[in-house]
Biopython code that builds the backbone (N, CA, C, O; Angstrom):
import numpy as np
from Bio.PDB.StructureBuilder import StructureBuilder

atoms = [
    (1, "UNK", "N", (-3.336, -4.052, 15.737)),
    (1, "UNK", "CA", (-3.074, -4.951, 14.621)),
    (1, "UNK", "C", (-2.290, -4.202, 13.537)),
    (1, "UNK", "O", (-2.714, -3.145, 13.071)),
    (2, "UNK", "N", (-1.308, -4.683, 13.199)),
    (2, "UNK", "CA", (-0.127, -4.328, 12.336)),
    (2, "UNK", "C", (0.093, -4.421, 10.740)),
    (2, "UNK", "O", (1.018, -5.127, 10.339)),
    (3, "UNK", "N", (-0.900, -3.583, 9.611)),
    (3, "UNK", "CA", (-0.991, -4.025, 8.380)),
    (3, "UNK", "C", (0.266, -3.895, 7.584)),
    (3, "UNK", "O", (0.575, -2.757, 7.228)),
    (4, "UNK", "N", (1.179, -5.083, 7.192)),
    (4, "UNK", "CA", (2.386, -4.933, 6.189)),
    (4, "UNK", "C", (1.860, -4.715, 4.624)),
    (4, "UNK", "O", (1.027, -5.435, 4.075)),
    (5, "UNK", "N", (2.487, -3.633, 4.057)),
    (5, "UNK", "CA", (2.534, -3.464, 2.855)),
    (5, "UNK", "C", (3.662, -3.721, 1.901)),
    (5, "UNK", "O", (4.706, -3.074, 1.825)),
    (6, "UNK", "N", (3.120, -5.286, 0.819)),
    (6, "UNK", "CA", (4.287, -5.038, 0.210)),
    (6, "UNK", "C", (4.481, -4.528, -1.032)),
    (6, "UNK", "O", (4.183, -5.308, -1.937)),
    (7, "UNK", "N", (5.012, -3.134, -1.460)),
    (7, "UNK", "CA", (5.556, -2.427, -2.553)),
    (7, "UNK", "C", (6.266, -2.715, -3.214)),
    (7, "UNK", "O", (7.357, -3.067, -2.765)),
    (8, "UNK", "N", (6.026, -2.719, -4.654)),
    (8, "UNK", "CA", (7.118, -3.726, -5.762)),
    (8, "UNK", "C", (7.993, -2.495, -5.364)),
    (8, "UNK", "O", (7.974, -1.494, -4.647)),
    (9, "UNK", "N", (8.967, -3.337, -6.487)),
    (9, "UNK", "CA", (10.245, -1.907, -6.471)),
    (9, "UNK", "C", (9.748, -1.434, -7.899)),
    (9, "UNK", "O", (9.946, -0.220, -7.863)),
    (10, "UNK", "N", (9.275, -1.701, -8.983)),
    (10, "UNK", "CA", (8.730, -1.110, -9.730)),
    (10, "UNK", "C", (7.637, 0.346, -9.369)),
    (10, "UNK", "O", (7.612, 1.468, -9.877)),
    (11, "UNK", "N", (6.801, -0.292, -8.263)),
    (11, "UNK", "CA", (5.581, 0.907, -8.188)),
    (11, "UNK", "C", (6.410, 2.160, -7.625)),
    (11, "UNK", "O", (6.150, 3.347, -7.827)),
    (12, "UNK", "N", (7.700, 1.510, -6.705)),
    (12, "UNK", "CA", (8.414, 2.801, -6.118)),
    (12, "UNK", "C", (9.398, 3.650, -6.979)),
    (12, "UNK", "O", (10.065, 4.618, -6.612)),
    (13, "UNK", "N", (9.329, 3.001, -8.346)),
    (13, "UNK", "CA", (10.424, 4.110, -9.380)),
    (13, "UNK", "C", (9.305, 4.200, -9.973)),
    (13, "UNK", "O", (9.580, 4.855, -10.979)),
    (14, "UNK", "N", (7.733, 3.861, -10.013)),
    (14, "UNK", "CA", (6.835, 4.865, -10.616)),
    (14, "UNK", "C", (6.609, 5.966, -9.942)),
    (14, "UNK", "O", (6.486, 6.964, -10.653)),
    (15, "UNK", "N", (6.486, 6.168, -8.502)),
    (15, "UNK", "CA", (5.858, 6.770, -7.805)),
    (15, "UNK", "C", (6.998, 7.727, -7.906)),
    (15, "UNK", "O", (6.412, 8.774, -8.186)),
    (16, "UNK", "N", (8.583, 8.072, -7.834)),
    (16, "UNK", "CA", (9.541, 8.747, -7.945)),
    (16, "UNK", "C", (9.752, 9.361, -8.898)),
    (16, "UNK", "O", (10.307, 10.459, -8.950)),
    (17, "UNK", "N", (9.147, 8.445, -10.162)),
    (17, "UNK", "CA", (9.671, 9.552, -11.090)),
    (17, "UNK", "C", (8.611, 10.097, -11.141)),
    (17, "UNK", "O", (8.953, 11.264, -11.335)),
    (18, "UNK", "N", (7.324, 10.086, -11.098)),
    (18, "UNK", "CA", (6.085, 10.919, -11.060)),
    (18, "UNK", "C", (6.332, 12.405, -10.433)),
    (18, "UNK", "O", (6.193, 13.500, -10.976)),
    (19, "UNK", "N", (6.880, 11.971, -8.680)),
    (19, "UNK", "CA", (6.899, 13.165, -7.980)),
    (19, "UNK", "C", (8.143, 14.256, -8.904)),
    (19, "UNK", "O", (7.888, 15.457, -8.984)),
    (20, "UNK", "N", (9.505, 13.669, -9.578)),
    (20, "UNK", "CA", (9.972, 14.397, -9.615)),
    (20, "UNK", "C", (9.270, 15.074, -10.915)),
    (20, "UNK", "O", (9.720, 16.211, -11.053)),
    (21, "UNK", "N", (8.266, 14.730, -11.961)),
    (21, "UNK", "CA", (8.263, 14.836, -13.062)),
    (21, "UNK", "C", (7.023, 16.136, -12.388)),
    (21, "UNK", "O", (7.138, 17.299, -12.777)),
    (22, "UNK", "N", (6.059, 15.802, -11.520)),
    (22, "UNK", "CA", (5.230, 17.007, -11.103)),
    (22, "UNK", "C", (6.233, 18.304, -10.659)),
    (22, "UNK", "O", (6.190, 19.402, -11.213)),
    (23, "UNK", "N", (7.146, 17.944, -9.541)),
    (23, "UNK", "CA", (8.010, 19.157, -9.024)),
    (23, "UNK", "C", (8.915, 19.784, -10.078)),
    (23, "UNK", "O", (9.404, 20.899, -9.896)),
    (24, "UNK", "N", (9.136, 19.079, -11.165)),
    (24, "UNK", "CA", (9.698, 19.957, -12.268)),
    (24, "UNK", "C", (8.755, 21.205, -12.820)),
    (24, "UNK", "O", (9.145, 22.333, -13.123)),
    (25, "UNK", "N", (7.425, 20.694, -12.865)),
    (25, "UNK", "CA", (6.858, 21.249, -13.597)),
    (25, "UNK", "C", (6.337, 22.339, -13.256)),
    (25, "UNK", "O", (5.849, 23.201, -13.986)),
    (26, "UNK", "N", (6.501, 22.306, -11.311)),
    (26, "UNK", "CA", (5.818, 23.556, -10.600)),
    (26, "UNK", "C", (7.032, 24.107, -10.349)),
    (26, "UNK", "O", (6.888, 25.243, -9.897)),
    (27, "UNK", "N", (8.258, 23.757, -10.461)),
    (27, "UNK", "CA", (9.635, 24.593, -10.568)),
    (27, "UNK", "C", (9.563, 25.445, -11.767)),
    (27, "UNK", "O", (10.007, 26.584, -11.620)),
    (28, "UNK", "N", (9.174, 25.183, -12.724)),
    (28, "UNK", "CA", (9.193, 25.966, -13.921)),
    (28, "UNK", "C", (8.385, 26.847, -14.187)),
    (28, "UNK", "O", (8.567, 27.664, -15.090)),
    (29, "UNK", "N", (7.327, 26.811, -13.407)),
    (29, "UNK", "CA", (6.222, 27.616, -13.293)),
    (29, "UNK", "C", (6.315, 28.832, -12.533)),
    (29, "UNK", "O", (5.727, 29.876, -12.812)),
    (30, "UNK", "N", (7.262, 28.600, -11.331)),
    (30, "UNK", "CA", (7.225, 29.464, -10.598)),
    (30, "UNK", "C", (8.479, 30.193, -10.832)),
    (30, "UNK", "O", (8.725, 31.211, -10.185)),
    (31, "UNK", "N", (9.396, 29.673, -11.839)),
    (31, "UNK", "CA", (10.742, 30.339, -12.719)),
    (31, "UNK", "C", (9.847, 31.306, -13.782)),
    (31, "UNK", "O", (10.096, 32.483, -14.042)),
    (32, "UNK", "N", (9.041, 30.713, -14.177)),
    (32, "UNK", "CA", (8.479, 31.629, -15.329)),
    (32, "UNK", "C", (8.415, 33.153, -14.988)),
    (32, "UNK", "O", (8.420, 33.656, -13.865)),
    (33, "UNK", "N", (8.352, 33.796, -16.234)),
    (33, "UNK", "CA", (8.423, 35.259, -16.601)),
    (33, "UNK", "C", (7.079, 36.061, -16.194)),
    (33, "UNK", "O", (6.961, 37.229, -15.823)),
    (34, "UNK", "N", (6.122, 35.074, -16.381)),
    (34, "UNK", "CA", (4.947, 35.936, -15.961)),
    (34, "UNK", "C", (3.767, 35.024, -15.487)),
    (34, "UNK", "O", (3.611, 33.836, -15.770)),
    (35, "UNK", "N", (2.767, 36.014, -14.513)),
    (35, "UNK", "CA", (1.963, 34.820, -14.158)),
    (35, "UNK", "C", (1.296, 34.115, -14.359)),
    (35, "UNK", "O", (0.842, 33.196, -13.678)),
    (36, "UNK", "N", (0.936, 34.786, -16.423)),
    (36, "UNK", "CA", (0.269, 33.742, -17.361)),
    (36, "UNK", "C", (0.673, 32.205, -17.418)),
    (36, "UNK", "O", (-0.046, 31.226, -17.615)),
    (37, "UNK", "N", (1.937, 32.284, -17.204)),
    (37, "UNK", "CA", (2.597, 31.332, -17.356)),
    (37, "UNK", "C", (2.203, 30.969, -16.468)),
    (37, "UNK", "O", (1.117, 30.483, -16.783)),
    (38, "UNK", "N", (2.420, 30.797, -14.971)),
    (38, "UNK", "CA", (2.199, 30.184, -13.966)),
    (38, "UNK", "C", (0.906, 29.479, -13.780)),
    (38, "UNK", "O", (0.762, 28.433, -13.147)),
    (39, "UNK", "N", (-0.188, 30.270, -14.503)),
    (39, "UNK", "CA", (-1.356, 30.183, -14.269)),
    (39, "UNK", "C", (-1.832, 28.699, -15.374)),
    (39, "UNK", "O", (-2.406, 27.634, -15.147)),
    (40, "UNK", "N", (-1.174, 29.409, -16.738)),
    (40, "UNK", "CA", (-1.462, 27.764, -17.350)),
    (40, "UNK", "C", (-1.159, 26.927, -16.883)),
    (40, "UNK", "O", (-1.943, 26.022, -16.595)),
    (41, "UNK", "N", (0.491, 26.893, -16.543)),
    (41, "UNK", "CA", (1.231, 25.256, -16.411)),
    (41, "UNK", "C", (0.439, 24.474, -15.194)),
    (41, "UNK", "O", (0.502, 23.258, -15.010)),
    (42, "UNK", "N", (-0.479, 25.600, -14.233)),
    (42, "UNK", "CA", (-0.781, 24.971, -12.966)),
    (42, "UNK", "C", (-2.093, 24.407, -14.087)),
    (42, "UNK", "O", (-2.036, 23.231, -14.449)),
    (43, "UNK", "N", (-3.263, 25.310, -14.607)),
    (43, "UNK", "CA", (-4.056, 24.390, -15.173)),
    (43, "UNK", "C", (-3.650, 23.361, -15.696)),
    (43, "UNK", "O", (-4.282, 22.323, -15.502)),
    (44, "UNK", "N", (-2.445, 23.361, -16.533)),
    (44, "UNK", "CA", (-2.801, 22.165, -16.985)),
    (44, "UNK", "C", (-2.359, 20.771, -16.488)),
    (44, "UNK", "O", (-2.693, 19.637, -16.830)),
    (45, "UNK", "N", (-1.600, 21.183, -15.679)),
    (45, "UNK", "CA", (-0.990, 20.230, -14.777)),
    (45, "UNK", "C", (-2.090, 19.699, -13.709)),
    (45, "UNK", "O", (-2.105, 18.560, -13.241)),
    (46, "UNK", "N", (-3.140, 20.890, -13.369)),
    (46, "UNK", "CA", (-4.339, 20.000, -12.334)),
    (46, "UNK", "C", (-5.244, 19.050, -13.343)),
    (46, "UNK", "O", (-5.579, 17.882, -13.145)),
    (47, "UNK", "N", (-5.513, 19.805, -14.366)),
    (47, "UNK", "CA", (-6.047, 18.991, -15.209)),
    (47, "UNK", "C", (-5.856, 17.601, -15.898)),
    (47, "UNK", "O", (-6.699, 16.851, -16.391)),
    (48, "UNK", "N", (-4.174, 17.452, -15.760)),
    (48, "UNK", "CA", (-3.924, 16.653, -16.499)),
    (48, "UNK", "C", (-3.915, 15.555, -15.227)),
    (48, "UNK", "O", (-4.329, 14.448, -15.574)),
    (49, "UNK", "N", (-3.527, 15.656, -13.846)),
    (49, "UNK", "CA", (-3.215, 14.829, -13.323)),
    (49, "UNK", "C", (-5.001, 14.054, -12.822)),
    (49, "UNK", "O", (-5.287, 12.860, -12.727)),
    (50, "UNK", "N", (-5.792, 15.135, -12.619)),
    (50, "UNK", "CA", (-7.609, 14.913, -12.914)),
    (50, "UNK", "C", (-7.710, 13.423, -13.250)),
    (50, "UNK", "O", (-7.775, 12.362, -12.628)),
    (51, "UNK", "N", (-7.690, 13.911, -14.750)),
    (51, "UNK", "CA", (-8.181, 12.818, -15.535)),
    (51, "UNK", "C", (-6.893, 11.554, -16.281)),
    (51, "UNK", "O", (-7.190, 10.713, -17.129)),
    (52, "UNK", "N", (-5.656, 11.726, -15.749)),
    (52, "UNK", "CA", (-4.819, 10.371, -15.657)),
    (52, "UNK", "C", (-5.638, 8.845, -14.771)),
    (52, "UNK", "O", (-6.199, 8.700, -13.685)),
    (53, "UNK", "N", (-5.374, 8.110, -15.707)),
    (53, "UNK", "CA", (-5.438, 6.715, -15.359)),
    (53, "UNK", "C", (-4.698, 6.443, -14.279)),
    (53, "UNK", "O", (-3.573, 6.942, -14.246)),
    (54, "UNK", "N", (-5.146, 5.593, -13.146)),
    (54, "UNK", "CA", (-3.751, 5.069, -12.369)),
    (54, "UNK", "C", (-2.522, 4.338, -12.840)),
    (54, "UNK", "O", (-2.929, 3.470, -13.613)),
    (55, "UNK", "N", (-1.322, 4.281, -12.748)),
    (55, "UNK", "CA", (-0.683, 3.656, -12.862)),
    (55, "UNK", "C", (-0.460, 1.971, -12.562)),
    (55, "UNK", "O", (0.047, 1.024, -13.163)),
    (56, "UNK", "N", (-1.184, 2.209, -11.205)),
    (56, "UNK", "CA", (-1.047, 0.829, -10.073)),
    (56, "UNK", "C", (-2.325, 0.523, -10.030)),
    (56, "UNK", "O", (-3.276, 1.293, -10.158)),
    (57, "UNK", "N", (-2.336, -0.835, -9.811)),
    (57, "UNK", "CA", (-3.972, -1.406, -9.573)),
    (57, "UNK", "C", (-3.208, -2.123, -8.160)),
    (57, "UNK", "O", (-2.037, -2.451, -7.968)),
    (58, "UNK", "N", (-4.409, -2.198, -7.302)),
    (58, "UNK", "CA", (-4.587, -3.243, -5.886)),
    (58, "UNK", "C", (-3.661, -4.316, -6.119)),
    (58, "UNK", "O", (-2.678, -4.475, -5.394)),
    (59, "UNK", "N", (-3.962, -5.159, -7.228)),
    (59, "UNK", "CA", (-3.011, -6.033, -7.397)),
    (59, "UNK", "C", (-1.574, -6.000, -7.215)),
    (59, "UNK", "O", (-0.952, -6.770, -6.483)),
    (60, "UNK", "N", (-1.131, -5.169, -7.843)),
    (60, "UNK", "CA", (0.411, -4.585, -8.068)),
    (60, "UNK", "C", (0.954, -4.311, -6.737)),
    (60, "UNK", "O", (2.101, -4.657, -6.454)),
    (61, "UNK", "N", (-0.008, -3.550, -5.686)),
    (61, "UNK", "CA", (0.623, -3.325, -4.725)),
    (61, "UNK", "C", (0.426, -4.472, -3.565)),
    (61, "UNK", "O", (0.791, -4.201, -2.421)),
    (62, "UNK", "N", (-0.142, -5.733, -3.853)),
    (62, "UNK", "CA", (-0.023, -6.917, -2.759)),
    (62, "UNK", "C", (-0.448, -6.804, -1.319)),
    (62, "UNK", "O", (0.139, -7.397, -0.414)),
    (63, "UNK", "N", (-1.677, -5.879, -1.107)),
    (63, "UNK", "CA", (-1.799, -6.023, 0.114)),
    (63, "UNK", "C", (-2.502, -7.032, 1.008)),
    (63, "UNK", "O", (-2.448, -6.915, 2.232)),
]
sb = StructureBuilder()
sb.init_structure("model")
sb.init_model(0)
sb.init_chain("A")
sb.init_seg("    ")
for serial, (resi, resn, name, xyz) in enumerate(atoms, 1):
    if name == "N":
        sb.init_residue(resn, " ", resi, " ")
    sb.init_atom(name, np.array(xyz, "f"), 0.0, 1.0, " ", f" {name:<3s}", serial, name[0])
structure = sb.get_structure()
């Protein structure tokens, strides 16, 4: 049995700019000068993504 999902085109330029907005942030981290650096931006970046709200509810994505 074959489940179709249908994805706004909205949730898919949320979901894009998200990824690129995380991979910036572990690009810069791993550019950084030292591994203090590395070490925060990753805390705060696990942290922050932790306790974020979803973007999308069930609804939004129409399954």
């Amino acid at each position: 049995m074959a489940v179709r999902f249908n994805i706004s085109a909205s949730f898919v330029r949320k979901l894009r700019q998200r990824e690129f907005t995380t991979s910036s942030v572990v690009a810069l981290a791993y550019s950084g000068p030292t591994p203090l650096l590395l070490r925060k931006t990753q805390s705060s970046a696990s942290g922050m993504s932790a306790s974020a709200t979803p973007d999308v509810t069930f609804d939004e994505l129409c399954i």
